[in-house]
C-alpha positions as a Markdown table, in Angstrom:
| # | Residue | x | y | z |
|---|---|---|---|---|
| 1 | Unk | 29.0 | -68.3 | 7.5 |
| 2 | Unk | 27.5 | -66.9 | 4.1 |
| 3 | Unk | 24.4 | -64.2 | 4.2 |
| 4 | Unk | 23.3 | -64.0 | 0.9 |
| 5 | Unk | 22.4 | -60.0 | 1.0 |
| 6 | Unk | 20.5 | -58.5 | -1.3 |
| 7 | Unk | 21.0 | -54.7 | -1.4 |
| 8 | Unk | 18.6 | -52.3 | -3.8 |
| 9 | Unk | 15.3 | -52.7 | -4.9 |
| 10 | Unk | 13.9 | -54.9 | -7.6 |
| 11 | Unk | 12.4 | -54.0 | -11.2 |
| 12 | Unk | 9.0 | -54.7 | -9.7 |
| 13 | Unk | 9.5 | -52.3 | -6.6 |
| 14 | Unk | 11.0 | -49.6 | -9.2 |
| 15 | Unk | 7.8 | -49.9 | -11.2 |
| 16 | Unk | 5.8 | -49.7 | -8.9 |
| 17 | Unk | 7.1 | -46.4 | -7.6 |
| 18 | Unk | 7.2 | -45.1 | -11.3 |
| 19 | Unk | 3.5 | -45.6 | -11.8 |
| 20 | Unk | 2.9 | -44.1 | -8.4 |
| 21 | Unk | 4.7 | -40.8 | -8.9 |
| 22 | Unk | 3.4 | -40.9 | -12.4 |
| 23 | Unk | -0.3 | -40.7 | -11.2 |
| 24 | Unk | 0.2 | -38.1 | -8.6 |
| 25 | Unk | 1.7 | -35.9 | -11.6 |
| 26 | Unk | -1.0 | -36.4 | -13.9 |
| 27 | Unk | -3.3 | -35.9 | -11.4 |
| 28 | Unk | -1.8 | -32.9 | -9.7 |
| 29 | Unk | -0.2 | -30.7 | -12.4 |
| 30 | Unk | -3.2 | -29.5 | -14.3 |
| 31 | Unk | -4.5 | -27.5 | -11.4 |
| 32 | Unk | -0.8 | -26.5 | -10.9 |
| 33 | Unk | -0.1 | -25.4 | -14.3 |
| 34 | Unk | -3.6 | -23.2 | -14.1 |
| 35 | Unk | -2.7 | -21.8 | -10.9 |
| 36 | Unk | 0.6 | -20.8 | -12.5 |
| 37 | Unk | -0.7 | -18.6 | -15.4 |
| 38 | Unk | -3.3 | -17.2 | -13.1 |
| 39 | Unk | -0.2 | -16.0 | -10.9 |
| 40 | Unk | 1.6 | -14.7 | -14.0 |
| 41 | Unk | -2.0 | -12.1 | -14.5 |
| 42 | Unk | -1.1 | -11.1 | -10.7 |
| 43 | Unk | 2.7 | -10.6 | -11.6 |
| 44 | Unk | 1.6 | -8.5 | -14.4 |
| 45 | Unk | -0.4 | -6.3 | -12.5 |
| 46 | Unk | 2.1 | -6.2 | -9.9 |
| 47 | Unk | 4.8 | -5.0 | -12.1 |
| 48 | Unk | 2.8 | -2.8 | -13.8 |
| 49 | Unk | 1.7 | -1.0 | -10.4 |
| 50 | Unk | 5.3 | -1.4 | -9.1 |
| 51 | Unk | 6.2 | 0.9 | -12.5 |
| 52 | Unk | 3.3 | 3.3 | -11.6 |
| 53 | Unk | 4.3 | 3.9 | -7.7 |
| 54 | Unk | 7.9 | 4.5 | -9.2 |
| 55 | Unk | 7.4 | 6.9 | -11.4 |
| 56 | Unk | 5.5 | 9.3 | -8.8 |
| 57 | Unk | 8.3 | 8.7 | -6.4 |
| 58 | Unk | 10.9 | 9.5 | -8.8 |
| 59 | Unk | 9.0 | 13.1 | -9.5 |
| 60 | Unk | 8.6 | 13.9 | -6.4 |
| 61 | Unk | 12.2 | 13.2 | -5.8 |
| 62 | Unk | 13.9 | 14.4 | -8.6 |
| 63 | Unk | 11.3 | 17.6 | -9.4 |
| 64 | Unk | 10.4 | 15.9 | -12.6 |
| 65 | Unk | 7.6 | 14.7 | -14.4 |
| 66 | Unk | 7.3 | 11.0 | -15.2 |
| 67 | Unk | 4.8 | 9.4 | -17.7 |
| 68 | Unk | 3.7 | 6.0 | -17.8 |
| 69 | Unk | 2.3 | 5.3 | -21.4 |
| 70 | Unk | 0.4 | 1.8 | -21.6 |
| 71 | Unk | -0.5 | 0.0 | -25.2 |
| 72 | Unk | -3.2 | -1.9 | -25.1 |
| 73 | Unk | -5.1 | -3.7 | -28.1 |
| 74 | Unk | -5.1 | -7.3 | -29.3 |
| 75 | Unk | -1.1 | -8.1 | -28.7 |
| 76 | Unk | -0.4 | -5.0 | -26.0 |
| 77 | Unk | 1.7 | -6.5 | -23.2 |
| 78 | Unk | 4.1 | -3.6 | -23.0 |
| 79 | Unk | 4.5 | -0.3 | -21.7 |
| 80 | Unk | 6.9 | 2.5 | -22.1 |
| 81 | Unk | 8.4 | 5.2 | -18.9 |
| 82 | Unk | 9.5 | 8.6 | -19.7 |
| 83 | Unk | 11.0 | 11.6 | -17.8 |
| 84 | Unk | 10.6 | 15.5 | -18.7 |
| 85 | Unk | 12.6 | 18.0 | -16.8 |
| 86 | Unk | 11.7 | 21.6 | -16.1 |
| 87 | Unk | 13.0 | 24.3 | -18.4 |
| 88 | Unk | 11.8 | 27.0 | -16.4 |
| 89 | Unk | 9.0 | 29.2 | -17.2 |
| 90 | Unk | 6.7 | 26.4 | -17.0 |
| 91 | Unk | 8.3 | 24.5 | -19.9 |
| 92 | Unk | 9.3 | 21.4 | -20.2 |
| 93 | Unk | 12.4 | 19.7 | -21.8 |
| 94 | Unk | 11.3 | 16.6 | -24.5 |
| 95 | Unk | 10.6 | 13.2 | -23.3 |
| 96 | Unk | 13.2 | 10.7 | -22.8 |
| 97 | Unk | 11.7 | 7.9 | -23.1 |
| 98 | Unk | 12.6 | 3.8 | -21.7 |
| 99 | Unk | 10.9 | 1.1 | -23.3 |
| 100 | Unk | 9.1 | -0.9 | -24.3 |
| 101 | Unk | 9.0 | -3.1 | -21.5 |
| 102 | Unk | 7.3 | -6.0 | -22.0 |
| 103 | Unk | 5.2 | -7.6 | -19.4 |
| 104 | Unk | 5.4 | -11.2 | -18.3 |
| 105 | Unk | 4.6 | -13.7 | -21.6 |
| 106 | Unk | 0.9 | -15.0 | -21.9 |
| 107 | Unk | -0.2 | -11.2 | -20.5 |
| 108 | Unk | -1.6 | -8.9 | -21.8 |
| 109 | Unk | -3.0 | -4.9 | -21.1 |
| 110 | Unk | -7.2 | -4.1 | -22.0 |
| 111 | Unk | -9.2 | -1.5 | -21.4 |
| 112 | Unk | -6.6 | 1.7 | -20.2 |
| 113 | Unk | -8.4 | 4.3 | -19.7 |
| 114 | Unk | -6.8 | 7.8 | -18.2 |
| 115 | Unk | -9.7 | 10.1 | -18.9 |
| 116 | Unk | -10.1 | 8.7 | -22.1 |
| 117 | Unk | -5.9 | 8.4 | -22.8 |
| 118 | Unk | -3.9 | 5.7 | -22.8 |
| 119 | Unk | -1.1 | 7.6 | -21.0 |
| 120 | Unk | -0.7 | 9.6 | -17.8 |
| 121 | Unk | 2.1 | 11.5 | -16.0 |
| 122 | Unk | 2.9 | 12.5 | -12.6 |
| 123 | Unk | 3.9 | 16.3 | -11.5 |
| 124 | Unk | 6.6 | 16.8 | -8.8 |
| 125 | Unk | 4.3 | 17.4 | -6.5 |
| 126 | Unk | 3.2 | 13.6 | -6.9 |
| 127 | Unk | -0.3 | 14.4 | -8.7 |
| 128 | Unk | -1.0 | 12.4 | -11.5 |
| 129 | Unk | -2.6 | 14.1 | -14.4 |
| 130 | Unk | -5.3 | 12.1 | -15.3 |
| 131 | Unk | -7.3 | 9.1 | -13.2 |
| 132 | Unk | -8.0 | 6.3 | -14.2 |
| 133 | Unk | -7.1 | 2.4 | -14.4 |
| 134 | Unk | -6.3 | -0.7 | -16.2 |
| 135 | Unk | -6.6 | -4.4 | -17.1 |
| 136 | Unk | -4.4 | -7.1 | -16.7 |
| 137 | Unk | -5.5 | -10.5 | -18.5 |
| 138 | Unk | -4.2 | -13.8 | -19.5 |
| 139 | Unk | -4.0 | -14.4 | -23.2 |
| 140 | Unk | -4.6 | -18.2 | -22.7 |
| 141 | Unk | -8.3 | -19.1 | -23.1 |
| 142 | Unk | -8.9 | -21.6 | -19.9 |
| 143 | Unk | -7.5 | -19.1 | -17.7 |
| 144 | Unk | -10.0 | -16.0 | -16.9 |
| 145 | Unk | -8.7 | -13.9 | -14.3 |
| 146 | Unk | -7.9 | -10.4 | -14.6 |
| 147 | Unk | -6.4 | -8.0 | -12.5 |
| 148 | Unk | -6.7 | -3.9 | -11.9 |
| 149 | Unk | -4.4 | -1.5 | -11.2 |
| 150 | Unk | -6.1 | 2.1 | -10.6 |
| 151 | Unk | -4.2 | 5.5 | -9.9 |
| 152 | Unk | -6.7 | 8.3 | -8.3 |
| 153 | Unk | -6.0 | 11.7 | -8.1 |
| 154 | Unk | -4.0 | 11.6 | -4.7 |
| 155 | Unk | -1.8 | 9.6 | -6.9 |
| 156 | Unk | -2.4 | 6.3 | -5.0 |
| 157 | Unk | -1.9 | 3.4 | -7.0 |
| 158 | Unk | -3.4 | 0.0 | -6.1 |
């Protein structure tokens, strides 16, 4: 006996499929590609906080004093860390600083504000010397979410 088999799928079926999958992607990927620059603000933040909560623990650890210096402005999306030991007598030894560091593309930093500085440090005892916070933003115009990352006094950074 002779089956005629037919194995695979015709140009029709194939098409069919094609303009399927092709709908779900044009339907689906705008809110997709939004929600992925929004995370990339939240990222920023993060890594920016991450930095910050670093830097006290490595004074408290290493009895030094760790600043964090931010730029902001129209094209600020990095930041710079830098260590000072003691000299004794209350002295320091210069800054060594790492950096720039650039933040995640499409980010950007606004607004920093420690007391007026754009620049803070923390003691060994974990203090920071100046409070303050900020801003996180998206350089891409559709996308308007912003994030904060605030250090207080205790030296909390969230």
């Amino acid at each position: 006996m002779h089956c005629n088999r037919r194995e695979g799928f015709s140009l029709v079926e194939l098409a069919v499929v094609l303009v399927v999958a092709g709908l779900i992607l044009a339907i689906g990927s705008p809110p997709l590609i939004k929600y992925m620059n929004a995370r990339k603000v939240y990222d920023s933040a993060r890594i920016l906080s991450d930095e910050m909560r670093l830097a006290r623990q490595k004074a408290v650890t290493n009895g030094t004093r760790n600043w964090v210096y931010t730029q902001w402005g129209s094209n600020a999306a990095q930041y710079w860390t830098g260590i000072q030991t003691p000299l004794g007598g209350g002295a320091w030894s210069g800054t060594s600083w790492r950096g720039p560091i650039d933040l995640p593309k499409r980010t950007k930093m606004i607004a920093a504000n420690f007391s007026g500085l754009q620049y803070f440090w923390y003691d060994p005892n974990g203090r920071p010397s100046y409070s303050g916070s900020v801003k996180v933003i998206s350089t891409i115009p559709s996308v308007r979410d912003t994030s904060t990352v605030n250090v207080d006094l205790s030296g909390s950074v969230w």
